[in-house]
FIMARDO-286688 format. One record per atom (N, C-alpha, C, CB): x, z, y; residue in three letters. Coordinates in steps of 0.02 Angstrom, whole numbers, plus 50000, padded with zeros to 5 digits. Glycine has a CB too. Layout:
# FIMARDO-286688
XZYALA;...
This chain:
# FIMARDO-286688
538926386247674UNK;539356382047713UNK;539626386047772UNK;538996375747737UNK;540256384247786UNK;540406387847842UNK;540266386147899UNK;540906388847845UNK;540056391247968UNK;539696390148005UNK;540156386548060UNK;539336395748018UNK;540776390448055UNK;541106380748103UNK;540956377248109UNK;541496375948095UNK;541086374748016UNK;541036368948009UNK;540136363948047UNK;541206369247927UNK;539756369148021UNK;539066366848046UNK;539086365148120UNK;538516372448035UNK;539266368548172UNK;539296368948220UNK;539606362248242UNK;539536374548230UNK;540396360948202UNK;540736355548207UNK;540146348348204UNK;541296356248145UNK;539836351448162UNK;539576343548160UNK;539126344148198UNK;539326339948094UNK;538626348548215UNK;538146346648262UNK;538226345848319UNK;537746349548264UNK;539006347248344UNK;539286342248415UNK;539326336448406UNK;539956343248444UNK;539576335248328UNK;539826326348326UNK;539206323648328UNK;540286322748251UNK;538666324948304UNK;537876321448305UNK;537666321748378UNK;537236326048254UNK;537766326248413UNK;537436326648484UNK;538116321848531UNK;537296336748515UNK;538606320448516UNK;539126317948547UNK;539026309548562UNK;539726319748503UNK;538696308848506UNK;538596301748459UNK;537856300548506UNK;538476302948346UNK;537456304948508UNK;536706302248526UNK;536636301748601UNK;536086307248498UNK;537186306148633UNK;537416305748712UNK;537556299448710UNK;538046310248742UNK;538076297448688UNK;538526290648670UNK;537836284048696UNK;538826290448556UNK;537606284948617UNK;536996280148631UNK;536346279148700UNK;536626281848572UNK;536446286748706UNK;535706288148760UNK;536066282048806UNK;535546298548813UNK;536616284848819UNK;537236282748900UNK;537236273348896UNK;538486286948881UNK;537416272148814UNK;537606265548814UNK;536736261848794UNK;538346264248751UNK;536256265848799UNK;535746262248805UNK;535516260348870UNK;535326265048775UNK;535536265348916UNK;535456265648977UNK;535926260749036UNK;535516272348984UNK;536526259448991UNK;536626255949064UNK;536766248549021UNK;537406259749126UNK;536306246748947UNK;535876239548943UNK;535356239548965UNK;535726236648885UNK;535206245249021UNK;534466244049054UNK;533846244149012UNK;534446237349086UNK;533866248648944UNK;533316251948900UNK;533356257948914UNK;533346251248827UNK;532806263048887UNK;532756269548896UNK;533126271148853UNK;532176272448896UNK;533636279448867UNK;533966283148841UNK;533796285048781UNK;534046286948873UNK;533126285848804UNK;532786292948758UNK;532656289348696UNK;531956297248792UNK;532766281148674UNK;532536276248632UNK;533156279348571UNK;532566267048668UNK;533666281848591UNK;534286284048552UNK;533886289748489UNK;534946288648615UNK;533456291848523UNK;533276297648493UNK;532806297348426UNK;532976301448545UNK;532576290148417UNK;532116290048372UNK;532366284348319UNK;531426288948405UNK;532296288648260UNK;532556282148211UNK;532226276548187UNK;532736284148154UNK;532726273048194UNK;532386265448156UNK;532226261448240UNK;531366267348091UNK;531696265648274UNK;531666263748339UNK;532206259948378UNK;531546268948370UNK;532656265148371UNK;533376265948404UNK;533816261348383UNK;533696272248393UNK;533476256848322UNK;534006250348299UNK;533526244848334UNK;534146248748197UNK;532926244248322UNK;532516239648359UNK;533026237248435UNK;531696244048378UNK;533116243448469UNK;533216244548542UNK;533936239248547UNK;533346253948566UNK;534446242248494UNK;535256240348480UNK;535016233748483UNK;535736243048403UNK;534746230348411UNK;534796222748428UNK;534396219148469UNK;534746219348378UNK;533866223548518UNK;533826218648591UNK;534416221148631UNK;533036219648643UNK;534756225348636UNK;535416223448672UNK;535786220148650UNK;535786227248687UNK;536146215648586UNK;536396213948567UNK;536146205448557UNK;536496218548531UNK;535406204348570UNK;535066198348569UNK;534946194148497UNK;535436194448615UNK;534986198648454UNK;534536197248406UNK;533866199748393UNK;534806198248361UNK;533566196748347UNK;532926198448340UNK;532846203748278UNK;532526192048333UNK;532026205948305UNK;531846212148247UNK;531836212948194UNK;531406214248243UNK;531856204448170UNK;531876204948099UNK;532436207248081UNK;531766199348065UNK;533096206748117UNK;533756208948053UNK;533736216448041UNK;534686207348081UNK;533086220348061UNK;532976226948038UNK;533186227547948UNK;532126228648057UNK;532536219947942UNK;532346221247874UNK;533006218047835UNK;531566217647854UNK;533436214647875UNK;534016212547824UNK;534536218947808UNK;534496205847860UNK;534496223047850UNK;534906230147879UNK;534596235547832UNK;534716232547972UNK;534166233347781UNK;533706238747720UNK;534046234047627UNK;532346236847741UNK;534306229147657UNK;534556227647592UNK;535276229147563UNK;534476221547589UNK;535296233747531UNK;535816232647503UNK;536506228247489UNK;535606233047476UNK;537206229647530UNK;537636228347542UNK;537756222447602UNK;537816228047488UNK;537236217547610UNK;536756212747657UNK;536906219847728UNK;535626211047615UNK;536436224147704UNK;536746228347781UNK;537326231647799UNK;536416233547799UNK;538006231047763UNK;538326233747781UNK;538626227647817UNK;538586237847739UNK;538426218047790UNK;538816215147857UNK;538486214447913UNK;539086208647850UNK;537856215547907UNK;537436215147973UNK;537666220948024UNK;536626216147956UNK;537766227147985UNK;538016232648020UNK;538616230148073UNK;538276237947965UNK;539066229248032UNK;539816224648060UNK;539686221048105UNK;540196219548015UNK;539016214748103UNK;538986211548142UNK;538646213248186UNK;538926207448127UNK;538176217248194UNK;537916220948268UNK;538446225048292UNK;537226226148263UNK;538956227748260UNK;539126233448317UNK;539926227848329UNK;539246244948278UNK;540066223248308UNK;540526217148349UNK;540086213648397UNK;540846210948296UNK;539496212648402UNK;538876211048468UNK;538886214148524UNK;538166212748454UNK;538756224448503UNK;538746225248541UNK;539466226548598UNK;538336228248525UNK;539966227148566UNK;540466226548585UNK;540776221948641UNK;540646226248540UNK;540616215248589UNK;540596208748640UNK;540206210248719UNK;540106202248596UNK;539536213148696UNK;538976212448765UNK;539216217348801UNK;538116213748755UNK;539856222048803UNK;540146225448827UNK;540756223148855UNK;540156229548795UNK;541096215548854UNK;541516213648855UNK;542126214648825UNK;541506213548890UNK;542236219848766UNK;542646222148715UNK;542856214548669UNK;542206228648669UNK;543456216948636UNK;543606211248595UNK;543366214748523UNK;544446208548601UNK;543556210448481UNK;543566211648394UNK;543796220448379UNK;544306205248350UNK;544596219848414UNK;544746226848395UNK;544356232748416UNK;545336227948414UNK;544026231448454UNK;543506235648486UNK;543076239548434UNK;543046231048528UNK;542776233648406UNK;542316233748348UNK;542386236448281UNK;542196228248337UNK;543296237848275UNK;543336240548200UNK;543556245948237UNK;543826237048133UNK;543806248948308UNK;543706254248328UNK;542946261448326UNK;543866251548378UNK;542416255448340UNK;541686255348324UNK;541556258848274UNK;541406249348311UNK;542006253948197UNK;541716255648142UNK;541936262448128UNK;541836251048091UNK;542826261248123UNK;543126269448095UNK;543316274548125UNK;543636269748063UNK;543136274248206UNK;543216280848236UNK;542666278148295UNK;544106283548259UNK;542046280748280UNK;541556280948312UNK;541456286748350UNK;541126279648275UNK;541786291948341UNK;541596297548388UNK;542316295648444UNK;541586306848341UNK;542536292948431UNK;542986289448493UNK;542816285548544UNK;543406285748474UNK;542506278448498UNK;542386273148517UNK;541686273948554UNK;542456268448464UNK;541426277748545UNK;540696275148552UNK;540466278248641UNK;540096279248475UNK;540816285448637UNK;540936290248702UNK;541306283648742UNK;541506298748687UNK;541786281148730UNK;542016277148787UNK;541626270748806UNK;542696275248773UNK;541306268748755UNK;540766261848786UNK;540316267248834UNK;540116256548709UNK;540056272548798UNK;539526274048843UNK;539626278848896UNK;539006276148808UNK;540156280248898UNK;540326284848955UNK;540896282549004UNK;540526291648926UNK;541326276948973UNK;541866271749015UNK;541516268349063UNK;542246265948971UNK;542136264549086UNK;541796259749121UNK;541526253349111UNK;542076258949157UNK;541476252049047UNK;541346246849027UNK;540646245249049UNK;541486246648963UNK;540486240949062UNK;539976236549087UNK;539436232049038UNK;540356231949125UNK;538866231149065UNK;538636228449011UNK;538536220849054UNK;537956232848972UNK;538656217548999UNK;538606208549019UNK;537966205349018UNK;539006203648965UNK;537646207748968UNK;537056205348915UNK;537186203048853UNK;536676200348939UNK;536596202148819UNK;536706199548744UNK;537156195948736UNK;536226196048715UNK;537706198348676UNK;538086191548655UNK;537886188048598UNK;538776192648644UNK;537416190748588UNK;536856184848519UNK;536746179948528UNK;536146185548499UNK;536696179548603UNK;536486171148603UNK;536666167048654UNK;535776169948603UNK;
């Protein structure tokens, strides 16, 4: 593989986990929660104010790809973002995600509930 390219991506992975550390931190969880998997979804839907179980709905097949949708339109919301926000979220995440967590966007609290 070419080593650009490698390089390329291991900014977009570290770009992405900044993203999260930043937009974990100012829902008032630890950063460093970004860093561990599976953990690091636990963390998402207490910012988002659902509960732990939709881990296990988020392991089923096609079931998680709307749960997916519907946590990252949550967390969006708990950011005060609208809808378009959220399919910003989905298909250009190395966009979207740097500006929740490094903008000024604010966090509200859960919009789960």
């Amino acid at each position: 593989m070419n080593d650009g390219l490698v390089i390329m991506y291991l900014a977009v992975i570290f770009l992405i986990i900044a993203s999260m550390w930043a937009i974990f931190a100012k829902a008032g969880k630890p950063g460093w929660a970004a860093l561990i998997p599976i953990y690091n979804l636990v963390i998402l839907l207490q910012i988002v104010g659902k509960p732990w179980w939709w881990l296990l709905l988020m392991m089923i097949p096609i079931l998680n790809v709307i749960f997916a949708i519907w946590t990252y339109n949550l967390l969006a919301k708990s950011f005060g973002k609208s809808e378009g926000f959220t399919v910003g979220l989905l298909l250009l995440s190395i966009i979207f995600f740097p500006i929740l967590g490094f903008g000024s966007a604010v966090y509200q609290g859960p919009a789960g509930k």
